[in-house]
C-alpha positions in Angstrom: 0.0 0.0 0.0 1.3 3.4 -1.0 0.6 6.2 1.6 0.3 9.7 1.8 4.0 11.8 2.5 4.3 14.6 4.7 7.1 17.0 5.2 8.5 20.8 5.6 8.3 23.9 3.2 12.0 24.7 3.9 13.5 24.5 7.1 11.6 24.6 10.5 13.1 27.3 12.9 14.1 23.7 15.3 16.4 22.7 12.3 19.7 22.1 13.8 22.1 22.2 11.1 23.6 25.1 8.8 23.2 23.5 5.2 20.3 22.3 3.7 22.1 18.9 2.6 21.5 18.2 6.2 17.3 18.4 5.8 16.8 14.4 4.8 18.4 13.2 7.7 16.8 15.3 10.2 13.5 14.6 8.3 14.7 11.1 8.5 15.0 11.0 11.8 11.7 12.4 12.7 9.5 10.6 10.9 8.4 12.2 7.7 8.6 11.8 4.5 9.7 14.5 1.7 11.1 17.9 1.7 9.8 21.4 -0.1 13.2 23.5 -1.4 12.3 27.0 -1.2 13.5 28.9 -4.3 10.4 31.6 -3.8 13.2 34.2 -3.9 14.7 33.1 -6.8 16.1 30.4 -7.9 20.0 30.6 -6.3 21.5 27.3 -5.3 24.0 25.8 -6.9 24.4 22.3 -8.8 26.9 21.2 -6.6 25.0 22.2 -3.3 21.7 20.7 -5.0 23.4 17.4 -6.2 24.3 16.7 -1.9 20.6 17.5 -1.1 19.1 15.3 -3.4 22.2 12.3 -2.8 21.3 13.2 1.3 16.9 12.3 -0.2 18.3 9.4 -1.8 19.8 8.3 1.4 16.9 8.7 3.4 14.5 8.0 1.5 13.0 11.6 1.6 11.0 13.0 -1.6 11.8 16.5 -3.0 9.7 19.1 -4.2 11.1 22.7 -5.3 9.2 26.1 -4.9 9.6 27.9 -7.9 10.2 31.9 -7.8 6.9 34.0 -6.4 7.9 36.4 -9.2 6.0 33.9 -11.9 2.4 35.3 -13.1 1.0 33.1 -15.8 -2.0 35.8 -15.8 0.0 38.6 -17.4 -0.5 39.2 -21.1 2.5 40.9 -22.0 5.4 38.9 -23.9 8.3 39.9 -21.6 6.5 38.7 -19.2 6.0 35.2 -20.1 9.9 35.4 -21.2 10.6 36.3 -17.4 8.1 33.7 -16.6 9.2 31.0 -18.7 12.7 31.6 -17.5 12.0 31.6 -13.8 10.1 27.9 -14.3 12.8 26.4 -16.5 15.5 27.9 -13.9 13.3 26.2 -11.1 13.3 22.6 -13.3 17.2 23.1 -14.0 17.6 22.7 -9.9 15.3 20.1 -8.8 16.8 17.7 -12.2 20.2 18.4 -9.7 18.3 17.3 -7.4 16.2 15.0 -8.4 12.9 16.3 -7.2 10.1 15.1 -9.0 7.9 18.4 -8.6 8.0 22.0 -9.0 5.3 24.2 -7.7 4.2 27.4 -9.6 1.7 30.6 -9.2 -0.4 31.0 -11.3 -0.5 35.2 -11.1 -2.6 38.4 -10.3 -5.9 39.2 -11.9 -4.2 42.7 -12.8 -8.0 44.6 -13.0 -9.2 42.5 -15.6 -12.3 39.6 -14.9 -11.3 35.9 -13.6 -12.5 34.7 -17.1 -9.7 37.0 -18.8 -6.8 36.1 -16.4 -7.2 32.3 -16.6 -7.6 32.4 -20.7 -3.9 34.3 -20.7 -2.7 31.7 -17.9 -4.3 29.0 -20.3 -2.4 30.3 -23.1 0.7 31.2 -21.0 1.3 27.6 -20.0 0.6 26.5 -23.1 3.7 28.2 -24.1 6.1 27.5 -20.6 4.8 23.9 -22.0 6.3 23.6 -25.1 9.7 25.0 -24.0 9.8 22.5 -21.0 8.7 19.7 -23.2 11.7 20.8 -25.5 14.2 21.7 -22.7 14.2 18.1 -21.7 12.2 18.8 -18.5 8.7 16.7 -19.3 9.7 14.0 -16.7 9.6 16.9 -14.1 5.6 17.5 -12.8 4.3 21.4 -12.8 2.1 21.9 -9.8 0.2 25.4 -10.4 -0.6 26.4 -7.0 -3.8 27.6 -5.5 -3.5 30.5 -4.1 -4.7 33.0 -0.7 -5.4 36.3 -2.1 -8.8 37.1 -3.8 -7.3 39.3 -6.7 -5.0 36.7 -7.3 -5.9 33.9 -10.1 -5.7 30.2 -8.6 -9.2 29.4 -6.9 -9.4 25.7 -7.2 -11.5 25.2 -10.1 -9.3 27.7 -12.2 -6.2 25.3 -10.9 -7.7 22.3 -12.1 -8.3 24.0 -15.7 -4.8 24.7 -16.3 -3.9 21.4 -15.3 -6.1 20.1 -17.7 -3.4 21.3 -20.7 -1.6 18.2 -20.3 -2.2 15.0 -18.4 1.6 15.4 -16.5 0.6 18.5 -14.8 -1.1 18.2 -10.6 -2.5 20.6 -8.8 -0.9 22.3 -5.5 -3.9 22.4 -3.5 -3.3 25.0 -1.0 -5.7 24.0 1.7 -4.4 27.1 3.9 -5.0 29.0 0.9 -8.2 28.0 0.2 -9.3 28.6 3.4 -8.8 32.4 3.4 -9.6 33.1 0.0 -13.0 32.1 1.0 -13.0 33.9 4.5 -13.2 30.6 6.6 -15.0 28.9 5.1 -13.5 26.2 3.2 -13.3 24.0 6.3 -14.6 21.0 8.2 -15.4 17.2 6.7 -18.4 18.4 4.5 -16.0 21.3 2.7 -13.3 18.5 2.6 -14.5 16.0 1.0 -16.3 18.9 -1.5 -12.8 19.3 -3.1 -11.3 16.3 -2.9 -14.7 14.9 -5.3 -14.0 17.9 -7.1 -10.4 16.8 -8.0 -11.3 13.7 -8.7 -14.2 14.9 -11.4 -12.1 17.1 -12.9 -8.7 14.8 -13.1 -9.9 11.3 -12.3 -9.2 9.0 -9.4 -5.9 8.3 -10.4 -4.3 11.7 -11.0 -6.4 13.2 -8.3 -5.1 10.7 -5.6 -1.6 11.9 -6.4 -1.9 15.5 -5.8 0.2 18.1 -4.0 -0.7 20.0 -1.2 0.8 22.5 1.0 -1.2 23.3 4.1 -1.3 25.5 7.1 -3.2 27.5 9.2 -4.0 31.1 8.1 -5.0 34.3 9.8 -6.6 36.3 6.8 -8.4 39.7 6.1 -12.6 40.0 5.1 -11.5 42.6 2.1 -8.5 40.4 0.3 -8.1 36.9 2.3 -4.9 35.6 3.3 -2.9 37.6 5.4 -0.2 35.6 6.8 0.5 32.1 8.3 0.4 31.0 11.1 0.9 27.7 13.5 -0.9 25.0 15.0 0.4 26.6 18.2 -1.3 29.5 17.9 -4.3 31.1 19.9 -7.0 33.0 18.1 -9.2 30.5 16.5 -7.2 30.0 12.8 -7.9 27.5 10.4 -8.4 25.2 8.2 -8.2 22.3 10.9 -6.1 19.4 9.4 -7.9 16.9 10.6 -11.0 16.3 9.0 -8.4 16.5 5.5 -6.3 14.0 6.9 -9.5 12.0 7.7 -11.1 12.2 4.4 -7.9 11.4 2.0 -7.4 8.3 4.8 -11.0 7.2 3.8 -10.1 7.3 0.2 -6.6 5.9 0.3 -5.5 8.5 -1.7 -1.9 9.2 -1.8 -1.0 12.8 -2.0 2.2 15.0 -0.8 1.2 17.5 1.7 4.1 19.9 2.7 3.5 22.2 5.5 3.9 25.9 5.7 3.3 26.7 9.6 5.5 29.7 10.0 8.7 28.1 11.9 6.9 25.1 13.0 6.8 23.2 9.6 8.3 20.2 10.6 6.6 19.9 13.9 2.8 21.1 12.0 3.8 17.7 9.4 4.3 15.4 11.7 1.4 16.6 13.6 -0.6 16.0 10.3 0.9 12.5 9.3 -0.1 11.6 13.0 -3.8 12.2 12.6 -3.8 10.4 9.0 -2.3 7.6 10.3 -5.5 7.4 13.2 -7.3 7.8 10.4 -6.0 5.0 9.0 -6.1 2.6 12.0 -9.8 4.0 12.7 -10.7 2.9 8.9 -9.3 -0.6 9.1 
């Protein structure tokens, strides 16, 4: 039986070590599963630097995923842009092949004053593009995962996610549950909204593709007048959601098999193996 894999978005404040060749074995160690590389900034490590992280994954057994630059927006019509844009993902796909991770995770962009409809036909047509150039680069054995994402003017609501990843059958979805969660102020949680999404996955991609999805969760204090506003941790006081564990319930019941990296700011590491704890009651209560 394949399971689902949790692990960090970069490294946890609690992370011991200086270099991020270390991150497998402390992974390792505690009990999870893969590793997010964050390249939000831009993409800045080195081959040699990549080539011990991903030797150190092989070791133990850790998956990678890499964060491709924030500065990507699908969503903007102007050809310079998708040149910067198309640069950015192929510079992102360039690291994890030294690596060896298997996914990179992409925005999908702003709405820039124009209607939803408008923004995801340029996205539509921008990937289309970043497409053939990764095809062509030598690149289509790496997975795109457009990401949803937290802001309201920002393009990447789940049913415009799963529309771009309809382009081509190699591309999943980076459901942001966090995300999700604020861009509809609160209320994407609880079992009912759960398993909502998940059967909307699965419609839109089939059982198969759907059970593989990525995810990156945390909890997320957010605004009424433009959702997310920052992240937060399990930790924290004040009411914050989504709650993990009716997720971790639902994808259990299904025996799905998804990669959810957490984003709990500093806490990552501790937040996943929090989640991968309740999944795997969910698991034992299902048997």
């Amino acid at each position: 039986m394949t399971f689902a894999k949790f692990g960090p978005a970069g490294n946890a404040a609690a992370f011991p070590y200086k270099s991020s060749a270390d991150a497998p074995r402390w992974l390792s160690e505690l009990g999870l599963d893969c590793y997010e590389y964050q390249c939000g900034k831009g993409v800045n490590v080195g081959r040699e630097t990549a080539e011990k992280i991903g030797q150190a994954a092989r070791d133990y057994n850790i998956s990678l995923s890499l964060h491709a630059p924030y500065f990507i927006n699908l969503a903007n019509p102007d050809p310079d842009s998708l040149r910067k844009t198309t640069g950015y993902i192929l510079d992102a796909c360039q690291a994890a092949d030294w690596m060896g991770a298997k996914r990179v995770v992409i925005h999908s962009g702003a709405l820039m004053k124009r209607s939803r409809r408008e923004a995801l036909d340029t996205a539509l047509r921008s990937l289309s593009e970043v497409l053939k150039v990764w095809e062509s680069e030598g690149f289509g054995h790496i997975t795109l995962c457009p990401e949803t994402m937290g802001k309201i003017n920002q393009l990447g609501d789940l049913t415009e996610v799963l529309e771009l990843c309809k382009l081509d059958d190699r591309l999943l979805p980076c459901v942001d549950f966090g995300h999700l969660y604020a861009r509809s102020l609160g209320e994407l949680t609880g079992e009912e909204a759960c398993e909502a999404m998940l059967d909307q996955m699965e419609a839109a991609l089939g059982t198969e593709r759907a059970s593989r999805f990525h995810s990156h969760f945390s909890q997320i204090e957010f605004t009424p007048g433009g959702g997310e506003k920052c992240h937060r941790t399990f930790a924290d006081n004040g009411g914050f959601g989504p709650d993990p564990a009716p997720l971790m319930a639902a994808v259990a019941r299904r025996g799905w098999q998804p990669t959810f990296i957490c984003e709990s700011a500093g806490t990552q590491a501790e937040d996943a193996l929090t989640m991968k704890k309740l999944y795997l009651q969910s698991l034992l209560k299902d048997k």
